[in-house]
N, C-alpha and C positions, 0 to 999 in steps of 0.2 A: 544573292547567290542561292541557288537551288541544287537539288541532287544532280539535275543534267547538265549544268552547266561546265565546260568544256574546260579544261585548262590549256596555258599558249604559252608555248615557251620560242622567246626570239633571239634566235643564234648567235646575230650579230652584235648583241649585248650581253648576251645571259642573262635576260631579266624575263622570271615565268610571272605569269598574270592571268588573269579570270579566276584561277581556283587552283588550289593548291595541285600539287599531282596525281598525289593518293591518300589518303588519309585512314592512322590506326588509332583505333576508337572503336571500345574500349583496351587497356593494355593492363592485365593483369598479373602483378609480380608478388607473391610472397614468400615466406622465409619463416619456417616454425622450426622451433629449437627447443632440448630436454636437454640437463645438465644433472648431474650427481657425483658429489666426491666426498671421501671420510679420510679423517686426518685421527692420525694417532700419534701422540707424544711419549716417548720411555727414556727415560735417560737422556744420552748426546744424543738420541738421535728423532727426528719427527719428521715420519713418514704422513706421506696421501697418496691416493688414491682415487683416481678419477675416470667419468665416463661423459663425453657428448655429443649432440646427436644433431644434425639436423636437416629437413627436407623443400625442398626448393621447387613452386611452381611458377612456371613462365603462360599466358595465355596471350598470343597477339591477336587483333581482329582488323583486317586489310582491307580498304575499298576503295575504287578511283570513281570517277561519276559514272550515273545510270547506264550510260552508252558506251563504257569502259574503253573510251579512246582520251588521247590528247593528242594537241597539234604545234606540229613546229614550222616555223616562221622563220624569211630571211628577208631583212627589209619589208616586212609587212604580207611578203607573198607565202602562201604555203609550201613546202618543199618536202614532209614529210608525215608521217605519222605514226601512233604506238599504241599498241592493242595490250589490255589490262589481262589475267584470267582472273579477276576480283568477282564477287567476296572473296573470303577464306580464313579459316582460322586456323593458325597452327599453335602447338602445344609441344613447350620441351618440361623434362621434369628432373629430378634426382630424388633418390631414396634414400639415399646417404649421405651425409659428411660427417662421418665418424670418428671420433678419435679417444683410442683408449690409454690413459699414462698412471704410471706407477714414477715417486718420487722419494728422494729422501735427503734431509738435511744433518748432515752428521759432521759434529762438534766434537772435536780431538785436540785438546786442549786451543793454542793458539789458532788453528786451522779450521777452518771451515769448510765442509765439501758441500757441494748442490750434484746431486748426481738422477737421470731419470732418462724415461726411456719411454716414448709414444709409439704406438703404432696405431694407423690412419687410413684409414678405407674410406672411400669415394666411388660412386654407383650413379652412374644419370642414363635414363633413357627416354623414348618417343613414345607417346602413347600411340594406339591405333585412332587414325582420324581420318574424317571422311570431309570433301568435299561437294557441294555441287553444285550442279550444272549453272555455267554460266550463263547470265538471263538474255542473253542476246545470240544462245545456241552457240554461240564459236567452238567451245570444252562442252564437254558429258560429265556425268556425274564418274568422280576419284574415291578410291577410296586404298588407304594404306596400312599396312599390320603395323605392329606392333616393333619398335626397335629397340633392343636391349644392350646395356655394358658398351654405351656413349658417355663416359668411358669407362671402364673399372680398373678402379687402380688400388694395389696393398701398397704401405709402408712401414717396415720400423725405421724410426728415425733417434739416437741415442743423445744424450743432454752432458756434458760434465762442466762441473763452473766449480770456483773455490775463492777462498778469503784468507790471507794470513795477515793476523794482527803482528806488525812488525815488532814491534817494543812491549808490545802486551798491557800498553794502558787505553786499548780502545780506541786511539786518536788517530793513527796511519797504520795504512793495510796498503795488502797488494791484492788484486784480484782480476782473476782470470775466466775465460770463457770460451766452452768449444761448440758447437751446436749444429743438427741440419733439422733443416725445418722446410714443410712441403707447402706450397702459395696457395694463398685459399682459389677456388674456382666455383663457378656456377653451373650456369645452362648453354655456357659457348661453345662447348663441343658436341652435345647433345643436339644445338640447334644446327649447326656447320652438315650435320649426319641425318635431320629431319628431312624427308622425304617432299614435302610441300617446298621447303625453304632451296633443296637442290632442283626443283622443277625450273623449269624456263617458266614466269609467268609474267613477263612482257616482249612483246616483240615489236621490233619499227619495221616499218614498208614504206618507199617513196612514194609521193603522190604529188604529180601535176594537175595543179587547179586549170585546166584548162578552156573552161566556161567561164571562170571570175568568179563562182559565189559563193567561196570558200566553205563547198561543203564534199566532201569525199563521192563522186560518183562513181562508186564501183560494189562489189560483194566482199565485204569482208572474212568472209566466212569462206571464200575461196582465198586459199593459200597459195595460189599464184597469181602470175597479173593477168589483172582484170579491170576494163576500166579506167577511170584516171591511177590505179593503184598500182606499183613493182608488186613482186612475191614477195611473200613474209624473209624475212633476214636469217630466220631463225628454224627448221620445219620442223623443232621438235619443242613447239610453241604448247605447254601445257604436261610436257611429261617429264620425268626426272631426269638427270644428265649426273652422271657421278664425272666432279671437275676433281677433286682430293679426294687421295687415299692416305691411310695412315699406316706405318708398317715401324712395330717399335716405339712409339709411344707413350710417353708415361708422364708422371706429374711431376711440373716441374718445384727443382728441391735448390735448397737454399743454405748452403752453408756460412754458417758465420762465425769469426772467432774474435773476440775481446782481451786485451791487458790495460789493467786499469789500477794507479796507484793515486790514491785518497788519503787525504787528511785533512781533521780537524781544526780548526783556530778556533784557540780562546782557552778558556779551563775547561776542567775535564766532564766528560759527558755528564748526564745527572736528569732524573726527570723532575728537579725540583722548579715552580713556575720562575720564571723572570718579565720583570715590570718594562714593558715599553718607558723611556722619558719620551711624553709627550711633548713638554716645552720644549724641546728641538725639533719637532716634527711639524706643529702647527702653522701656516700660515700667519699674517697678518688680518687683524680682522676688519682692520681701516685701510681701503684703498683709495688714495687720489686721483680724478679724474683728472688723465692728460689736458694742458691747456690754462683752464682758468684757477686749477687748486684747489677749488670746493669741494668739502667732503661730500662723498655720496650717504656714509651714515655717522652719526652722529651717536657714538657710545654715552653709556650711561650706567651706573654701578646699582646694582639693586640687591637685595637679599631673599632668598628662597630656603624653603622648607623643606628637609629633604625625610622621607620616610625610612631610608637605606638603614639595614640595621646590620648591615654585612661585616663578618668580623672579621679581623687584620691579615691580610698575605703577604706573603713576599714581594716587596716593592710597592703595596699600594696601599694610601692612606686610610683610615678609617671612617666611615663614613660621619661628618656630624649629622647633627641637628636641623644647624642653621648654616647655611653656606652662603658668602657674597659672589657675584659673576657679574659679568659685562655682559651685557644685551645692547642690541644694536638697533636704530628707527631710521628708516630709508629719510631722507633730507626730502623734503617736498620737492624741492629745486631742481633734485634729480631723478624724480620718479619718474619709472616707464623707460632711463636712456641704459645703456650695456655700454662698458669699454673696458673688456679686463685686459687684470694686467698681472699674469703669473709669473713664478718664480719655483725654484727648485721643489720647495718645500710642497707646493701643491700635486708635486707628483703620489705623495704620497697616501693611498688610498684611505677613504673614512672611514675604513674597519679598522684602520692602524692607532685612529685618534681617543683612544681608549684605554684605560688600564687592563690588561689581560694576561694570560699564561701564552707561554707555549716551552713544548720538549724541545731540546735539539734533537737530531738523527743519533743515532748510533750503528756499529757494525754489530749484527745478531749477534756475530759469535762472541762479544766482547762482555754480555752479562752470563757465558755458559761456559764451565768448564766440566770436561770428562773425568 
């Protein structure tokens, strides 16, 4: 396949061939982002304070083959065709997705508030961009200003959420949630409102192959008929067309609200560690192969040296000296064959098969009292 090569699209199946239709290459998307927030603690209450920021470039670059046509087919015969205004590069951008919030978490005895408040500015526009001339003369050299506040949109949008510790030992709460919140967005509206992107830049024309040598005998550059060719479908084949307006527009917001009552099982919260039992957790280490019964390994007790000098925690032994364990040697008999055969206990992941710590959760407000 070469740059001229034609692409063919056949009606009566939907199936295009020779070469794609149009191809965008390069498509360059990125997304730069600043963040800052300070958090201050006094008493019940612990406030933050936040800012961020961030700016978004779109660059597409559009091209169909060198002779910016393709050809459509019905049962193999030509029946029409579509004129490209390729190259072209358009460019959507934003300068903003900002958002500024103030927060506070204030603890009044049993109760817990979340209370806060964002406000959110969003700014995208088109940069000025030019065009040119397409290489087969059909378009002249474009060129477009600059488009600005695709979209511009303020928000304040207000936060309140809370917690009460029912019984006041930490274990069951009730907790509540009210919130609007504004959907992130990009370059879709900015592109919808780009100047290139509203142009007509393809058009189809009939065309009767009426010699057989399926090649267009006519002027394309004449936008009427001419030739084996109808007039273009479209005569405003290269220039902008506003198809959307927008009147009243804004971003779209998102209210949500939560109730949500929790509780603990078990004794009471504590960040003191607790020891996995491993020996309910483990697997098997000997498994039989379906069939004949022959073990695949062959256990065997041995003694190892252990360095560990870790001293004692909650739930886990101390380390010795000298430790015996079971090691396992693949049975020659069945080296090289697979046939497992799991069981519940393998569900459970090899980070679990360890002595280790961990906290339970806790509700914030249940280590803080006003």
């Amino acid at each position: 396949m070469t740059p001229d090569t034609i692409s063919i699209l056949e009606q009566t199946t939907g199936v295009r061939f020779n070469a794609r239709e149009t191809y965008d290459d390069p498509n360059v998307q990125d997304r730069f982002g600043e963040r800052f927030s300070l958090s201050y603690v006094t008493g019940s209450h612990a406030l933050k304070f936040g800012f961020q920021d961030e700016q978004g470039v779109l660059k597409a670059y559009r091209v169909a083959s060198s002779s910016n046509v393709s050809y459509t087919f019905s049962s193999g015969r030509p029946v029409s065709l579509t004129q490209y205004a390729t190259p072209y590069e358009l460019q959507n951008r934003f300068r903003h997705d900002m958002g500024i919030y103030a927060q506070d978490q204030w603890a009044i005895r049993r109760l817990t508030l979340n209370l806060g408040l964002r406000y959110d500015y969003f700014n995208g526009y088109v940069p000025a961009q030019h065009v040119a001339a397409t290489p087969n003369g059909w378009l002249p050299e474009r060129s477009y200003t600059q488009v600005n506040n695709v979209p511009l949109w303020k928000d304040l949008n207000p936060r309140i959420g809370g917690a009460y510790d029912l019984f006041g030992d930490g274990k069951t709460a009730l907790k509540a949630s009210l919130g609007r919140y504004v959907n992130r967005s990009v370059v879709e509206i900015a592109n919808a409102n780009n100047p290139i992107v509203a142009s007509v830049n393809q058009v189809t024309r009939s065309w009767n192959d009426t010699n057989g040598n399926f090649l267009p005998d006519c002027d394309l550059a004449n936008r009427g008929q001419n030739g084996e060719c109808g007039p273009l479908q479209n005569q405003n084949f290269g220039n902008p067309v506003v198809t959307t307006r927008y009147v009243g527009f804004r971003a779209e917001r998102l209210r949500r609200a939560s109730v949500q009552l929790g509780h603990e099982r078990g004794g009471a919260a504590s960040d003191r560690p607790r020891h996995v039992d491993d020996r309910r957790l483990l697997p098997q280490l000997v498994r039989q192969l379906q069939g004949d019964g022959q073990p695949a390994r062959c256990p065997r007790r041995t003694s190892i040296r252990s360095a560990s000098r870790r001293p004692p925690t909650a739930g886990c032994p101390v380390a010795a000296a000298t430790r015996s364990a079971t090691l396992c040697d693949i049975s020659p008999a069945k080296f090289g064959q697979s046939n497992n055969l799991g069981d519940a206990s393998e569900a459970i992941s090899a980070s679990r098969r360890r002595c280790r710590t961990s906290s339970p959760s806790r509700w914030t407000h249940a280590s803080r009292r006003a």
